[in-house]
C-alpha positions as CSV (number, residue, x, y, z in Angstrom):
1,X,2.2,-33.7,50.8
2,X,2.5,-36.5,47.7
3,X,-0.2,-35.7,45.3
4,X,-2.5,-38.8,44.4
5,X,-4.8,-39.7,41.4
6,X,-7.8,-37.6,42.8
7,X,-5.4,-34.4,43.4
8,X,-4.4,-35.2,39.4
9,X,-7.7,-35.8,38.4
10,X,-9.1,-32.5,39.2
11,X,-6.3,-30.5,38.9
12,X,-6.8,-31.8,34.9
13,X,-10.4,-31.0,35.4
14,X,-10.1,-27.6,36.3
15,X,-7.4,-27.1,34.2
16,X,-10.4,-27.5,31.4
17,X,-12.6,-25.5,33.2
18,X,-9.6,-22.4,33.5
19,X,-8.5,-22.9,30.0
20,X,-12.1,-22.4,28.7
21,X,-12.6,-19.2,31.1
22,X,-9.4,-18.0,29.6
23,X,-9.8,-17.7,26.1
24,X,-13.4,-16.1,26.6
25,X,-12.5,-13.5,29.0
26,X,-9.6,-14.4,32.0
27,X,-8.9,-15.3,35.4
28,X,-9.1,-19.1,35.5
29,X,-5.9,-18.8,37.1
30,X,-7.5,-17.4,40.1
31,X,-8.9,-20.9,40.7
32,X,-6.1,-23.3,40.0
33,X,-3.4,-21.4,41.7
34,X,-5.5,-21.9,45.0
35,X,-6.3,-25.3,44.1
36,X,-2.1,-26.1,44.3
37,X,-2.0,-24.3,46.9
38,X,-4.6,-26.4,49.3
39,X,-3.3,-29.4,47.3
40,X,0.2,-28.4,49.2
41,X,2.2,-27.2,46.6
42,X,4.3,-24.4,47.5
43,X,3.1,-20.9,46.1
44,X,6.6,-20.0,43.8
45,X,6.3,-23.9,42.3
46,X,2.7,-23.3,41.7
47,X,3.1,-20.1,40.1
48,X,5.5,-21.5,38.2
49,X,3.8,-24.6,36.9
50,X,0.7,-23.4,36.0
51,X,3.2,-21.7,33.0
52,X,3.3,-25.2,31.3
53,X,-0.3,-25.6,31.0
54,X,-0.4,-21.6,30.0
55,X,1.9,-22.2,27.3
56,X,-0.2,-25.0,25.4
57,X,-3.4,-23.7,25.8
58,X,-1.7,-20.2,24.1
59,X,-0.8,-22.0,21.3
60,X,-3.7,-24.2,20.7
61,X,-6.1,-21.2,21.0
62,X,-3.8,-18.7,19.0
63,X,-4.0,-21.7,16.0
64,X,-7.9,-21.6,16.4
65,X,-8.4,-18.1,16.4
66,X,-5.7,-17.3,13.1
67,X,-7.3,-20.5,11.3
68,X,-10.6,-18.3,11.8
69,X,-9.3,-15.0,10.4
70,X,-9.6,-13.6,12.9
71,X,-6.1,-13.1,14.5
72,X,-4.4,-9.2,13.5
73,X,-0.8,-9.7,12.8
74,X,0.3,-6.5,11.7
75,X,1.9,-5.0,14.5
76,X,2.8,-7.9,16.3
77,X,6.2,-6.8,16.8
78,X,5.3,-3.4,18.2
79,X,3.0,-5.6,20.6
80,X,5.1,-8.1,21.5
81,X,8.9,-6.6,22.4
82,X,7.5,-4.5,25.7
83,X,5.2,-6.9,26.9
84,X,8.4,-10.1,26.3
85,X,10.5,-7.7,27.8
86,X,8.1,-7.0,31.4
87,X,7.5,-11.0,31.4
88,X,11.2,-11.0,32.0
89,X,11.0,-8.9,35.0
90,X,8.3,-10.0,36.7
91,X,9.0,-13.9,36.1
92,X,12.6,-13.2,37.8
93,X,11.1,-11.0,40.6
94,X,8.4,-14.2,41.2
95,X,11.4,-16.6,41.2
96,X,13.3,-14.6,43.7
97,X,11.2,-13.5,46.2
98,X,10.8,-16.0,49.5
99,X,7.5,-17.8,49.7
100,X,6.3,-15.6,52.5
101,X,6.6,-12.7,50.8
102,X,5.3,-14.3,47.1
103,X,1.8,-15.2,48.5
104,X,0.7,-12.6,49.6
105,X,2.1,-10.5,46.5
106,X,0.2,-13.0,44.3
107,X,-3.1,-12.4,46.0
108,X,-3.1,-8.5,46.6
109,X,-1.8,-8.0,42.9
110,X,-5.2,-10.8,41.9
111,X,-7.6,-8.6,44.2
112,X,-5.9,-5.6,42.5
113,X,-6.2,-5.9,39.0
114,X,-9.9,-7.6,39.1
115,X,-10.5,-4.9,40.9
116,X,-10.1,-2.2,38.9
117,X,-11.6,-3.6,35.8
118,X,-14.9,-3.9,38.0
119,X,-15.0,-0.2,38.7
120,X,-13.8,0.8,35.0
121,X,-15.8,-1.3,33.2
122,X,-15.7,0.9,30.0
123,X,-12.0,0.1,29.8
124,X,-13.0,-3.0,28.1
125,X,-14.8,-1.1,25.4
126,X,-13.0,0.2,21.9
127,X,-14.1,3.6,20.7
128,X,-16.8,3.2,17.7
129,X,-15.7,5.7,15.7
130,X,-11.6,5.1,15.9
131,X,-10.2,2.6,13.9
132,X,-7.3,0.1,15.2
133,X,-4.1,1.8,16.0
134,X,-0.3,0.5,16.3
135,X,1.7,0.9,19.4
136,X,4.0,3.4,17.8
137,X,1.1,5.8,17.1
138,X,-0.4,5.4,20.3
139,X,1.0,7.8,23.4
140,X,2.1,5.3,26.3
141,X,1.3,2.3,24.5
142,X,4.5,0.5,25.0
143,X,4.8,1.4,28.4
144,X,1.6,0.2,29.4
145,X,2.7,-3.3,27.5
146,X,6.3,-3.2,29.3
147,X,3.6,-3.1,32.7
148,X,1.6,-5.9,31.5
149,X,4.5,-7.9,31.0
150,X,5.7,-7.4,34.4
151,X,2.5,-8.6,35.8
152,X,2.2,-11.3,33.8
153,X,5.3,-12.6,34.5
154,X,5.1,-11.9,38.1
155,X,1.8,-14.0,38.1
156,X,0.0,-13.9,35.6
157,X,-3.5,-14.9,37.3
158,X,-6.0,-11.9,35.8
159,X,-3.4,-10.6,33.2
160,X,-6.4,-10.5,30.5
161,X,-7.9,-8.0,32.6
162,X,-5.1,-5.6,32.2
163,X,-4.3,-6.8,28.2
164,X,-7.8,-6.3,27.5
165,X,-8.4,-2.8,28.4
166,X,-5.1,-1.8,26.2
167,X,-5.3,-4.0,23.4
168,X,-9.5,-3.1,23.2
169,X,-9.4,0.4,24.8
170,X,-6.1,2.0,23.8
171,X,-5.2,-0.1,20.9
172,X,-9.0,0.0,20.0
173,X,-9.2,-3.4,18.5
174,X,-12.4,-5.4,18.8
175,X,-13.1,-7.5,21.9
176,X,-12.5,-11.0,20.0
177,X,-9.4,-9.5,17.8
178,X,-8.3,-8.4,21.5
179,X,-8.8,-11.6,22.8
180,X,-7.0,-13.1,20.4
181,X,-4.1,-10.9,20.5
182,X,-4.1,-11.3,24.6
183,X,-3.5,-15.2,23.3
184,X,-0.3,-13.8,21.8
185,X,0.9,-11.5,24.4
186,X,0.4,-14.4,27.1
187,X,2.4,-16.8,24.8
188,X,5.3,-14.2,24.6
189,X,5.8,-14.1,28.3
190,X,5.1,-17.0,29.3
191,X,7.7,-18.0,27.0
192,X,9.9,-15.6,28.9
193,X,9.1,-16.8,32.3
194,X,9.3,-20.5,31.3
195,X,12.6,-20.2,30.8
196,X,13.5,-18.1,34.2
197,X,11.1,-20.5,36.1
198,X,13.6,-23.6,34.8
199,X,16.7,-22.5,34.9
200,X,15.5,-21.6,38.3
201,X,14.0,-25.4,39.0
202,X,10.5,-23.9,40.1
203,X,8.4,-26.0,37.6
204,X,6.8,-29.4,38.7
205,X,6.2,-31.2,35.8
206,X,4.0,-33.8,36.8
207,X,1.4,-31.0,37.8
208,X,3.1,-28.6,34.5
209,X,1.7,-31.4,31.8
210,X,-1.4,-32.4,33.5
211,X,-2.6,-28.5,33.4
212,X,-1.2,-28.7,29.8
213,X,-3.8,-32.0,29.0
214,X,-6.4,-29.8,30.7
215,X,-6.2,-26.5,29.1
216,X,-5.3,-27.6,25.8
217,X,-8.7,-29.4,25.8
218,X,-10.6,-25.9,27.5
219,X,-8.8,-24.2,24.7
220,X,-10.2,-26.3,22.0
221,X,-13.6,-25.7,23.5
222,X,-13.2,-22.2,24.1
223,X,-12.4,-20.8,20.7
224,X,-15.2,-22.4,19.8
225,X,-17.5,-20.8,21.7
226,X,-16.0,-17.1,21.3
227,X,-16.5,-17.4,17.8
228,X,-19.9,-18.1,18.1
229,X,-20.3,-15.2,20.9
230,X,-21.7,-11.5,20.0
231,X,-19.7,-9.1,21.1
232,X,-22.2,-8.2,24.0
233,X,-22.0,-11.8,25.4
234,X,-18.5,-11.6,25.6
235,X,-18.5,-8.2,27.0
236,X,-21.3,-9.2,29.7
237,X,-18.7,-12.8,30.3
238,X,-15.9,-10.5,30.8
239,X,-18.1,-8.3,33.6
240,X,-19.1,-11.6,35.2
241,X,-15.4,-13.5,35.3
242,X,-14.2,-9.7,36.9
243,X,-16.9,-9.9,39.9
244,X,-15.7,-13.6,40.3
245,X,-12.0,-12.8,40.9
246,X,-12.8,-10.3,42.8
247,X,-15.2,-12.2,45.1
248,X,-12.6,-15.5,44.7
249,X,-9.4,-13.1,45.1
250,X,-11.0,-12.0,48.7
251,X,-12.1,-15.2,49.7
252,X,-8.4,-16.0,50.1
């Protein structure tokens, strides 16, 4: 179906609405992936174009957060090379697959991972008396990155709920220096799978740079708030966006 003004319109809309969800815990994609769907665009060209609007809102809230001190950039490197090299993977396994088989995959791996941050809530939660630690000192770190990567690639709908619990309880950062850092890791590979996803012709850009106007806006907003937020608020945001996916991820 041909997408009209009112289709734009809200897909910019929620686009806001995800963007500002995103930075403070995760899982607006869980709404605006559906959204292209019922607007009739097909499942691999919405997974894809939601990227665009992915990538600016990463950058706008990755500026806000570093311009507030608040960004950690001494392992970056360590951080960044599994997780790159996983968006790799999973973006070319998501541009692969057939469209029957992408769906589904999609949705189950949504359900999945909100699901088990709802039962292991704690996994959100750095250890008080352990200070931060770098990837190369921490057993499985890297792997668990590399896995990240692959899921967000793949889809990358929920992916703060799996870059939170490493970045906050592995890596034992704070929840907003985690937060910020999952800015960073979503950046790298949606970098990665931006490149797959148009070499590949999946991206539709009419619907790529309207998410981009969107979540560049929810972005602006949604440092804002975080940096206001306690660390309990953002905690008890992160338990409520979980029970949302999940409830949203079985409504499909």
């Amino acid at each position: 179906m041909d997408l009209t003004y009112w289709h734009y319109l809200a897909i910019a809309a929620l686009g806001i609405c995800a963007s500002i969800i995103n930075i403070l815990a995760g899982g607006g994609s869980n709404f605006i992936l559906p959204l292209l769907m019922l607007f009739g665009v097909p499942p691999d060209v919405a997974n894809a174009s939601n990227r665009v609007g992915i990538f600016f809102q990463s950058l706008t809230g990755i500026r806000g957060f570093y311009k507030a001190g608040v960004l950690p950039t001494y392992d970056l490197r360590g951080i960044l090379l599994p997780v790159a090299a996983g968006g790799f993977v999973g973006s070319w396994l998501a541009s692969v697959l057939p469209n029957t088989i992408l769906k589904p995959a999609l949705l189950l791996c949504i359900l999945g991972v909100a699901i088990l941050t709802f039962v292991k809530p704690q996994l959100l939660m750095p250890s008080e008396n352990t200070s931060e630690r770098k990837v190369s000192e921490t057993r499985a770190a890297s792997l668990l990155l590399f896995g990240v990567g692959i899921y967000g690639g793949f889809v990358q709908a929920s992916v703060a709920f799996l870059l939170l619990p490493v970045l906050a309880g592995v890596l034992n950062y704070s929840l907003l220096r985690a937060n910020s850092l999952k800015l960073v890791c979503t950046l790298a590979f949606t970098v990665v799978s931006l490149v797959v996803f148009i070499t590949q012709g999946k991206i539709w850009w009419d619907v790529g740079l309207i998410l981009a106007a969107g979540n560049t806006i929810g972005s602006l907003i949604g440092v804002k708030i975080a940096l206001k937020l306690p660390p309990e608020k953002l905690r008890l945001i992160l338990m409520v966006m979980t029970v949302v996916a999940v409830i949203a991820a079985f409504l499909k």
